[in-house]
C-alpha positions as a Markdown table, in Angstrom:
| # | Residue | x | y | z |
|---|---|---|---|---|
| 1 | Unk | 22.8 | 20.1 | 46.4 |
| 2 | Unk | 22.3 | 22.1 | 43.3 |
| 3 | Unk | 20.0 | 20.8 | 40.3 |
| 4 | Unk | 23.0 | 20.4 | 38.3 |
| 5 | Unk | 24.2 | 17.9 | 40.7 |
| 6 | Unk | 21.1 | 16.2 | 41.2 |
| 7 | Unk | 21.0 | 15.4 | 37.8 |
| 8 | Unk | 24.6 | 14.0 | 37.8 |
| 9 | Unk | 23.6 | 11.9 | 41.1 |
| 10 | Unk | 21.2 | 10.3 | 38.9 |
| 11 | Unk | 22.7 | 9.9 | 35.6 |
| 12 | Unk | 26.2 | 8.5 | 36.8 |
| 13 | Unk | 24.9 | 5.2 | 37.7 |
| 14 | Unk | 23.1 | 5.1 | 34.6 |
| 15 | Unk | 26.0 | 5.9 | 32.6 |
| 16 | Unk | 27.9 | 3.4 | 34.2 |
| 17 | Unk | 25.8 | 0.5 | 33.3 |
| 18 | Unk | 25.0 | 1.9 | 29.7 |
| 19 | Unk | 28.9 | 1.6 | 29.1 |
| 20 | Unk | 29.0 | -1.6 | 30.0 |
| 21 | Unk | 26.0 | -2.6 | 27.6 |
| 22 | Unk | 27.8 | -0.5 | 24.9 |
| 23 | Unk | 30.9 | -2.3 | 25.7 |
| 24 | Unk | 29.3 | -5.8 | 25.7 |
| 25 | Unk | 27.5 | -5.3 | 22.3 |
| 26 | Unk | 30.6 | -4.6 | 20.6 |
| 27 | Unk | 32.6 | -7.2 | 22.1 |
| 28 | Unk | 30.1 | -9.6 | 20.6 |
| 29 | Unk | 30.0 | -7.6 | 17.2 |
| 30 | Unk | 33.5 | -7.8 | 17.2 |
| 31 | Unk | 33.4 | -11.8 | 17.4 |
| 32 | Unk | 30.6 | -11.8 | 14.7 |
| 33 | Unk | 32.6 | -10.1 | 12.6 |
| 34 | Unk | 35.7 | -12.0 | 13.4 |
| 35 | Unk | 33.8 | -15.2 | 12.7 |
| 36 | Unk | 32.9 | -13.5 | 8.9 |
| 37 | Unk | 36.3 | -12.5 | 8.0 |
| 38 | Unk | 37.1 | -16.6 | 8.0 |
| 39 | Unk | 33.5 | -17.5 | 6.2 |
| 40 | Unk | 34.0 | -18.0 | 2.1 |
| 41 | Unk | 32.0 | -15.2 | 0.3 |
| 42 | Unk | 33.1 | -12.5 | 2.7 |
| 43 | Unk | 36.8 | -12.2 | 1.3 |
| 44 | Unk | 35.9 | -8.0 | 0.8 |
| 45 | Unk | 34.7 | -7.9 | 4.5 |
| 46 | Unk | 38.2 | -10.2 | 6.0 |
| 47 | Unk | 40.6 | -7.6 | 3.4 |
| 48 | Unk | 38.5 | -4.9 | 5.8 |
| 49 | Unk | 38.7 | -6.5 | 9.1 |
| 50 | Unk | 41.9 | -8.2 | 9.4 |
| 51 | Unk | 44.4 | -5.6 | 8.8 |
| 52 | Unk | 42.5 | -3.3 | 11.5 |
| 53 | Unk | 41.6 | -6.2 | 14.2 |
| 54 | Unk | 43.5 | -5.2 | 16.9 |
| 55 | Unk | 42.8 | -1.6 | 16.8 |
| 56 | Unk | 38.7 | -2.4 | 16.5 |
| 57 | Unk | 39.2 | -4.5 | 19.4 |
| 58 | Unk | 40.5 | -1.6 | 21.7 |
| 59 | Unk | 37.3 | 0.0 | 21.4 |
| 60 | Unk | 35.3 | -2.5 | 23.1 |
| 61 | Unk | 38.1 | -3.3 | 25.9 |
| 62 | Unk | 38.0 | 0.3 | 26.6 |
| 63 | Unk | 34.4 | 0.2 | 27.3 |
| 64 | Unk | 34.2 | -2.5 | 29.5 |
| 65 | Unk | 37.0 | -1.8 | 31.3 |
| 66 | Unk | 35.9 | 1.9 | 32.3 |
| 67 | Unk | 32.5 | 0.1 | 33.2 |
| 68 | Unk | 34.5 | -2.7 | 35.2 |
| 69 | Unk | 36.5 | 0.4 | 36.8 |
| 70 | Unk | 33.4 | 3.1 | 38.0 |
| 71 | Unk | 30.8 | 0.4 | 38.6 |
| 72 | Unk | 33.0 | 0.4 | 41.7 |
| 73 | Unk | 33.3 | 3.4 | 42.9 |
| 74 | Unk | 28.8 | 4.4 | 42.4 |
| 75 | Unk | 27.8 | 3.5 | 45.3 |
| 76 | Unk | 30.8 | 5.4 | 47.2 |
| 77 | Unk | 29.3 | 8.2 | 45.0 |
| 78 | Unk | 25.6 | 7.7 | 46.1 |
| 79 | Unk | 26.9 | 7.7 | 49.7 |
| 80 | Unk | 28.9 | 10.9 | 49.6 |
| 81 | Unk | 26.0 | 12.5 | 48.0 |
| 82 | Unk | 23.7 | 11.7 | 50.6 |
| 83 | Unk | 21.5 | 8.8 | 48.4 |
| 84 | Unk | 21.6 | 6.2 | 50.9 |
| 85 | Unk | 19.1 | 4.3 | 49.5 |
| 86 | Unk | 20.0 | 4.4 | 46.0 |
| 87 | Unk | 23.5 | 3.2 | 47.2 |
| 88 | Unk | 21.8 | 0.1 | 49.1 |
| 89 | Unk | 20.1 | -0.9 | 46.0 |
| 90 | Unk | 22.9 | -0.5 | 44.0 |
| 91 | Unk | 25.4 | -2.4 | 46.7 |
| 92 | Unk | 22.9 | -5.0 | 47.0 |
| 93 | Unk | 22.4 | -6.2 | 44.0 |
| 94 | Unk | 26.0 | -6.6 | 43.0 |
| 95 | Unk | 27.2 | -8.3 | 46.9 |
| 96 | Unk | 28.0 | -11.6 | 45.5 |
| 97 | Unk | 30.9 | -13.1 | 44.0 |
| 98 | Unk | 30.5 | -14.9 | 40.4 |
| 99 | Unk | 32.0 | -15.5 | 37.6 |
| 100 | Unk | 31.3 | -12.2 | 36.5 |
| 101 | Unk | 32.1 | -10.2 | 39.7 |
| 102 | Unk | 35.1 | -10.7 | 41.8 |
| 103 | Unk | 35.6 | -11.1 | 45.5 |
| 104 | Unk | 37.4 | -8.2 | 46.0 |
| 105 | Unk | 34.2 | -6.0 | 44.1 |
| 106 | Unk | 31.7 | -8.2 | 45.8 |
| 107 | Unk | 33.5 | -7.3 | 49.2 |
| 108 | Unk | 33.6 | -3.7 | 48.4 |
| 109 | Unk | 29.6 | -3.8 | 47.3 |
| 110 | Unk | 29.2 | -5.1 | 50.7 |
| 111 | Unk | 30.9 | -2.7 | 52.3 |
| 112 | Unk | 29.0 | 0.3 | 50.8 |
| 113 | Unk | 25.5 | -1.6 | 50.9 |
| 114 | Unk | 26.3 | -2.5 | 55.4 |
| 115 | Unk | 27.3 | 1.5 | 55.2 |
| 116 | Unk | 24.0 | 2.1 | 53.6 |
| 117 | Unk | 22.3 | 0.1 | 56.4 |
| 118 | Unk | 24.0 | 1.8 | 59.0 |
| 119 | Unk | 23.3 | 5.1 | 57.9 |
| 120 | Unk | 19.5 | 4.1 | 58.2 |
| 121 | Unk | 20.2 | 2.5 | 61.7 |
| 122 | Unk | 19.9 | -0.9 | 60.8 |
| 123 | Unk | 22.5 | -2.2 | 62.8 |
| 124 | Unk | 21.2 | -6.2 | 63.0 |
| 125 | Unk | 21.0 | -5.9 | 59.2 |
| 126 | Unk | 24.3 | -4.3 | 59.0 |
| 127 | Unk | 25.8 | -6.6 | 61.0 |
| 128 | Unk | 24.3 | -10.0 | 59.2 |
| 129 | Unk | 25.8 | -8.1 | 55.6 |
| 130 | Unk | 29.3 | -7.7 | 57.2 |
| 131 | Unk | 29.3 | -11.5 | 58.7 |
| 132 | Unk | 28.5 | -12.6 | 55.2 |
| 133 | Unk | 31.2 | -10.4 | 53.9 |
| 134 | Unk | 33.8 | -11.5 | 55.7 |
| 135 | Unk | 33.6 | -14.9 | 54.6 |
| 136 | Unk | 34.9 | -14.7 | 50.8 |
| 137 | Unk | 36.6 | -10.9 | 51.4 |
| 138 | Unk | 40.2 | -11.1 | 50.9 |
| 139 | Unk | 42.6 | -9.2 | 52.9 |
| 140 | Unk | 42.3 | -5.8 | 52.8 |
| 141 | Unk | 38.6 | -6.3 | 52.1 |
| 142 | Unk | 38.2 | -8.4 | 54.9 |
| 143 | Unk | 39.8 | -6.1 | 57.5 |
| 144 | Unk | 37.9 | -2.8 | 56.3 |
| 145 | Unk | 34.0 | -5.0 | 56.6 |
| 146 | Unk | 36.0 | -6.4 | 59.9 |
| 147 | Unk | 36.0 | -2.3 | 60.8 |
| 148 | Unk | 32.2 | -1.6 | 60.4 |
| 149 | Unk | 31.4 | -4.2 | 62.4 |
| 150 | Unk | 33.5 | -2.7 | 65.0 |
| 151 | Unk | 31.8 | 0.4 | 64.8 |
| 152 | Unk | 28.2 | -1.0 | 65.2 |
| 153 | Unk | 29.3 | -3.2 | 67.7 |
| 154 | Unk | 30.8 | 0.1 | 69.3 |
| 155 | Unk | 27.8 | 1.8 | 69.0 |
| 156 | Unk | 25.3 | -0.7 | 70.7 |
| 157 | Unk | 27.9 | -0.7 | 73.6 |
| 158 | Unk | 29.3 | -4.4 | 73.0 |
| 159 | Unk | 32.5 | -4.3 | 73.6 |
| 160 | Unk | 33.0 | -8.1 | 74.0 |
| 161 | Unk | 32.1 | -7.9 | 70.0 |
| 162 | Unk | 34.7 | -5.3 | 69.4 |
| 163 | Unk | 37.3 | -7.4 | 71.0 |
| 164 | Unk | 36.2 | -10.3 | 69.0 |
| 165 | Unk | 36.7 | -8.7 | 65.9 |
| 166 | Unk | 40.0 | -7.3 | 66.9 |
| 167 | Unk | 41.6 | -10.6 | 68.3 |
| 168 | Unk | 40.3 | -12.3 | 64.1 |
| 169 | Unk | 42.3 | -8.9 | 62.7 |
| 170 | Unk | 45.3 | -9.8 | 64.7 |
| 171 | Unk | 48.5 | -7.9 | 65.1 |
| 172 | Unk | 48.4 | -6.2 | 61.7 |
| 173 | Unk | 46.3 | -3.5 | 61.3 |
| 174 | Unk | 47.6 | -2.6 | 58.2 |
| 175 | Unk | 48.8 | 1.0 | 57.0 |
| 176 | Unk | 47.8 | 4.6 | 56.1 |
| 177 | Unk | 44.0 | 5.4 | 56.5 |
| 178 | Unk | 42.6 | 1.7 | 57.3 |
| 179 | Unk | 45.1 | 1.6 | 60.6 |
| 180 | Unk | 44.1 | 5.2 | 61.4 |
| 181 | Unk | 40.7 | 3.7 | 61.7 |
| 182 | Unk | 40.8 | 0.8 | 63.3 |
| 183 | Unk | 43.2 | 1.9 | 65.8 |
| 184 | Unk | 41.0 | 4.8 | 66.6 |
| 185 | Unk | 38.0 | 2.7 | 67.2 |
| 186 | Unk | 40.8 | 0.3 | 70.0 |
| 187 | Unk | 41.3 | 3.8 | 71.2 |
| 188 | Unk | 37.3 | 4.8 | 71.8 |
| 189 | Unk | 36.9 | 1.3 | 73.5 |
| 190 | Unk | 40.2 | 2.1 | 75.4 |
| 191 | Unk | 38.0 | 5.5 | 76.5 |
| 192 | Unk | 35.0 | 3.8 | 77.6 |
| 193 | Unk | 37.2 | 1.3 | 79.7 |
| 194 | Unk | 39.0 | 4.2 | 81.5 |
| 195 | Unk | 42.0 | 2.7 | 80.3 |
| 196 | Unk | 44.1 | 5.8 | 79.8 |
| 197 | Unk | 47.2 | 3.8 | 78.9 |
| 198 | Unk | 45.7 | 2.2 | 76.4 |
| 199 | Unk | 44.0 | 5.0 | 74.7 |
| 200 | Unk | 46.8 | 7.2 | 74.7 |
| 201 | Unk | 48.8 | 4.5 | 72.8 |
| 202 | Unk | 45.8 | 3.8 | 70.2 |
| 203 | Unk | 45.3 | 7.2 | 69.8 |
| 204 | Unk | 49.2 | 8.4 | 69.0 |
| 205 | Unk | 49.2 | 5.3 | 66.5 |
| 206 | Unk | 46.6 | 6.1 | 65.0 |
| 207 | Unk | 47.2 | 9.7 | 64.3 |
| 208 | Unk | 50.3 | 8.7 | 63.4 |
| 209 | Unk | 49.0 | 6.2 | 60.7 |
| 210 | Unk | 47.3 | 9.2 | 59.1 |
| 211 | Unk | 46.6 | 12.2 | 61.5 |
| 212 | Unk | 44.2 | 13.8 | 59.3 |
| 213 | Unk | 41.9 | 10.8 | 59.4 |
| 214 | Unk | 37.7 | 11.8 | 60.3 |
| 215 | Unk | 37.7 | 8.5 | 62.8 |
| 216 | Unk | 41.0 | 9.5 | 64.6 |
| 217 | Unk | 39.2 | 12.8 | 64.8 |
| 218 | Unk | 36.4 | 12.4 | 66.6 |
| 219 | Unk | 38.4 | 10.1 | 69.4 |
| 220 | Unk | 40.2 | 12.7 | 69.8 |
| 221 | Unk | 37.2 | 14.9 | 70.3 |
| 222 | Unk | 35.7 | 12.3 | 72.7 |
| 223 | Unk | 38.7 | 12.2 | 74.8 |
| 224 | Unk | 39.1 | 16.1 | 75.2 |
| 225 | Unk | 35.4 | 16.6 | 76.3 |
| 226 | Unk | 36.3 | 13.7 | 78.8 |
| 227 | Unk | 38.9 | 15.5 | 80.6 |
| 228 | Unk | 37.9 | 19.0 | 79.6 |
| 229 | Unk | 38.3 | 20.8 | 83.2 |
| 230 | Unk | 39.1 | 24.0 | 82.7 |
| 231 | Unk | 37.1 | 26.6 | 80.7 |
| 232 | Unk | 40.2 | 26.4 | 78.1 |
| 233 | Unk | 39.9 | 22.9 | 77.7 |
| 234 | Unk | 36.4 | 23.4 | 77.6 |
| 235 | Unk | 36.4 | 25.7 | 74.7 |
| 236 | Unk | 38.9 | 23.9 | 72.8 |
| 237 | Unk | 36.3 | 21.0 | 73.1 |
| 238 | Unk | 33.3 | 22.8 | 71.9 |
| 239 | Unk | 35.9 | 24.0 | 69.2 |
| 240 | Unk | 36.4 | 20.5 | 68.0 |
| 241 | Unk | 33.3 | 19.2 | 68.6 |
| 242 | Unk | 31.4 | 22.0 | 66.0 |
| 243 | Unk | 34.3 | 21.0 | 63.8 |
| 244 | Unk | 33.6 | 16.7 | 63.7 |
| 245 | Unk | 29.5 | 16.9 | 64.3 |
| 246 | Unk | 27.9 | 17.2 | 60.8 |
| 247 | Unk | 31.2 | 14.6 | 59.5 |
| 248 | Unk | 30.8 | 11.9 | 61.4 |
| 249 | Unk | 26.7 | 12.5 | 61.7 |
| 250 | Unk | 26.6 | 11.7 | 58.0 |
| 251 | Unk | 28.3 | 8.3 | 58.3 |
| 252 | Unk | 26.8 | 7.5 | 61.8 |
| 253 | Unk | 23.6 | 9.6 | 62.4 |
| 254 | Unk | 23.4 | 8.7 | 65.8 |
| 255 | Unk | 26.6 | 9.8 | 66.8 |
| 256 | Unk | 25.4 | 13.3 | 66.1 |
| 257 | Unk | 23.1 | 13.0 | 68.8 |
| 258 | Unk | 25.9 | 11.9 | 71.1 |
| 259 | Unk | 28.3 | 14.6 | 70.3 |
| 260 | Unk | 24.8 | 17.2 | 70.6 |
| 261 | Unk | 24.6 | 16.1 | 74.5 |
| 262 | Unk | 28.3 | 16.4 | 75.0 |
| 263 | Unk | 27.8 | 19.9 | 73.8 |
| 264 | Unk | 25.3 | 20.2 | 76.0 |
| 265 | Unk | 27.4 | 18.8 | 79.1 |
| 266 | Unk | 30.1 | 21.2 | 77.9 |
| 267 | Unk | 27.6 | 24.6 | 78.0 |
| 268 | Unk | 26.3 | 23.4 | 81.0 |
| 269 | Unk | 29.6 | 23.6 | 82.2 |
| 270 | Unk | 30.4 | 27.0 | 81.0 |
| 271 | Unk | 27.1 | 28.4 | 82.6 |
| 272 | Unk | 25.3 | 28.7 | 79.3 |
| 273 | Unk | 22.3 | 27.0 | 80.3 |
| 274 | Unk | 19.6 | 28.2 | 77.3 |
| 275 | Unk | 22.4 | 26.8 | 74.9 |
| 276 | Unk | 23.0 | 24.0 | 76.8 |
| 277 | Unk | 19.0 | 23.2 | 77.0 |
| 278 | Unk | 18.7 | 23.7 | 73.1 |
| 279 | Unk | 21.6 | 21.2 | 72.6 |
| 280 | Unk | 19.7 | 18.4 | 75.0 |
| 281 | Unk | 16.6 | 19.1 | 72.7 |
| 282 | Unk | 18.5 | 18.5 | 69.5 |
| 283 | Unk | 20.3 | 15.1 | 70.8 |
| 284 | Unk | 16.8 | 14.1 | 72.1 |
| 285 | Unk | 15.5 | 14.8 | 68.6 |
| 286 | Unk | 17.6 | 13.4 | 66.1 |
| 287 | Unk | 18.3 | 9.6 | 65.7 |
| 288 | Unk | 19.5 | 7.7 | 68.6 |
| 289 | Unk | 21.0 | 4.1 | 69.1 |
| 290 | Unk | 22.0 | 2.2 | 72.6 |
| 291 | Unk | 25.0 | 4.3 | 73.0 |
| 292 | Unk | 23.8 | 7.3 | 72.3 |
| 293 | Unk | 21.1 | 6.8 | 74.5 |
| 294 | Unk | 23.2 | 5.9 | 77.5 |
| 295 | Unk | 25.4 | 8.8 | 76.9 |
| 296 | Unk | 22.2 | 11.7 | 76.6 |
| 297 | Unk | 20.9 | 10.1 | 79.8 |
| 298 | Unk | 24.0 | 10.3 | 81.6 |
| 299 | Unk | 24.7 | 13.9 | 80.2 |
| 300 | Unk | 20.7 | 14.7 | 81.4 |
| 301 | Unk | 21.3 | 13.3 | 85.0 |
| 302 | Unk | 24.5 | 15.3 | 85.5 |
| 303 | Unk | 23.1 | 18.5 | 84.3 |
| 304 | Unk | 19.7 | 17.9 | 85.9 |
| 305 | Unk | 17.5 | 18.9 | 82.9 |
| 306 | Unk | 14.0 | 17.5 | 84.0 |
| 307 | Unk | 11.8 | 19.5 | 82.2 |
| 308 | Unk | 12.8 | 17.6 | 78.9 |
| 309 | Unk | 10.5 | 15.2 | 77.9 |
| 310 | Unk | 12.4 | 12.0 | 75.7 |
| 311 | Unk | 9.8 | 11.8 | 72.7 |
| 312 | Unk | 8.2 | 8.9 | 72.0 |
């Protein structure tokens, strides 16, 4: 990130908030100086006022509203820029419905404050922000919290959990981008389960919700490496796999050091055993969770690596 951006990173959320202070102050100047236009002595001020009242109250409903409208959308923009912690703070604070703050934002802040917390690996945290969520979220809101608690219930291996959530969604799964993700998460379970049926029908509903999505992409990925056989298959793996890595390791950091052993599965395979050692070092390295862990131990067993040491 370049120093220009840095700056912007930290102003934007600032900005935000100073528009709705701006906005705020002359909403109440305006009603002050409503209130003097109908006051006796201040007939100079109401010839003044009155004939440009609606145009001088655009200016603080434009205000607010863009405040109303980004405050939003900042801790999406803390998150893509890498400022997890700024974007829990943020998300946090502003998680509750009031009269001030809608359910709809509230869910949303809840959404990008249980991403926060699952960027850091605080799944039981995650998890108790989602539940809460979930609760006063309305529809769409509800299904997308619904969705991360899939995913961390995918990624500590429980798939009773994932079922649950998926038999309080129901049939609908919704459209575009949301079903993309949720039936590529039924499709990962599907995987696990060695229910090739099922996955194959997750998987081509999915993609064909939105075949471009990141989530539908790295199923995908996990399903090639599964039945990668021959050394075509296997390449067109280890294509995919350095495609998805650093995407999905930003959202899920622990996934990253799943998809680093299944590299290292994949070399193994090819007879690239130095590569294959360096990519078991890196999984062993970076941030793990209970699936990840199950899958570098399995991937360490099969390619017989006992000269790496799991760190403390």
């Amino acid at each position: 990130m370049s120093e220009g951006e840095r700056v912007w990173t930290r102003l934007y959320p600032a900005m935000v908030s100073v528009l709705g202070g701006v906005g705020l102050g002359l909403a109440l100047t305006y009603l002050v100086g409503a209130w003097l236009s109908a006051q006796p002595g201040w007939e100079l001020w109401a010839d003044f006022f009155r004939p440009k009242a609606m145009g001088l109250m655009l200016v603080p409903y434009v205000f607010l509203l863009a405040h109303l409208l980004l405050r939003v959308h900042v801790g999406h923009f803390l998150l893509s820029r890498g400022e997890i912690e700024a974007a829990e703070r943020y998300a946090s604070r502003r998680a509750r419905p009031s009269v001030l703050r809608s359910r709809r934002e509230a869910a949303n802040q809840r959404g990008v404050w249980a991403r926060a917390l699952v960027r850091q690996g605080r799944y039981d945290e995650a998890r108790q922000v989602l539940t809460e969520g979930v609760r006063f979220a309305p529809g769409y809101y509800e299904a997308e919290l619904r969705r991360w608690m899939i995913e961390v219930a995918l990624r500590e291996d429980d798939r009773e959990a994932v079922l649950e959530q998926f038999g309080l969604l129901g049939d609908d799964l919704g459209k575009g981008h949301r079903q993309a993700a949720l039936r590529a998460c039924r499709a990962e379970l599907a995987l696990r389960q060695g229910d090739m049926k099922g996955y194959e029908e997750e998987m081509t509903r999915s993609l064909w919700a939105d075949p471009g999505h990141p989530r539908a992409g790295v199923t995908r990925t996990l399903a090639m490496v599964e039945f990668a056989g021959k050394a075509a298959e296997r390449s067109d793996a280890l294509a995919m796999l350095a495609l998805v890595e650093g995407r999905v390791g930003d959202e899920i950091p622990a996934r990253r050091s799943e998809l680093a052993a299944l590299r290292a599965w994949l070399l193994a395979a090819e007879g690239r055993e130095e590569e294959a050692h360096d990519a078991l070092e890196e999984s062993l390295s970076g941030p793990q969770d209970g699936w990840s862990r199950q899958v570098i131990e399995s991937v360490r067993a099969e390619i017989a690596a006992p000269e790496v040491v799991t760190p403390e």
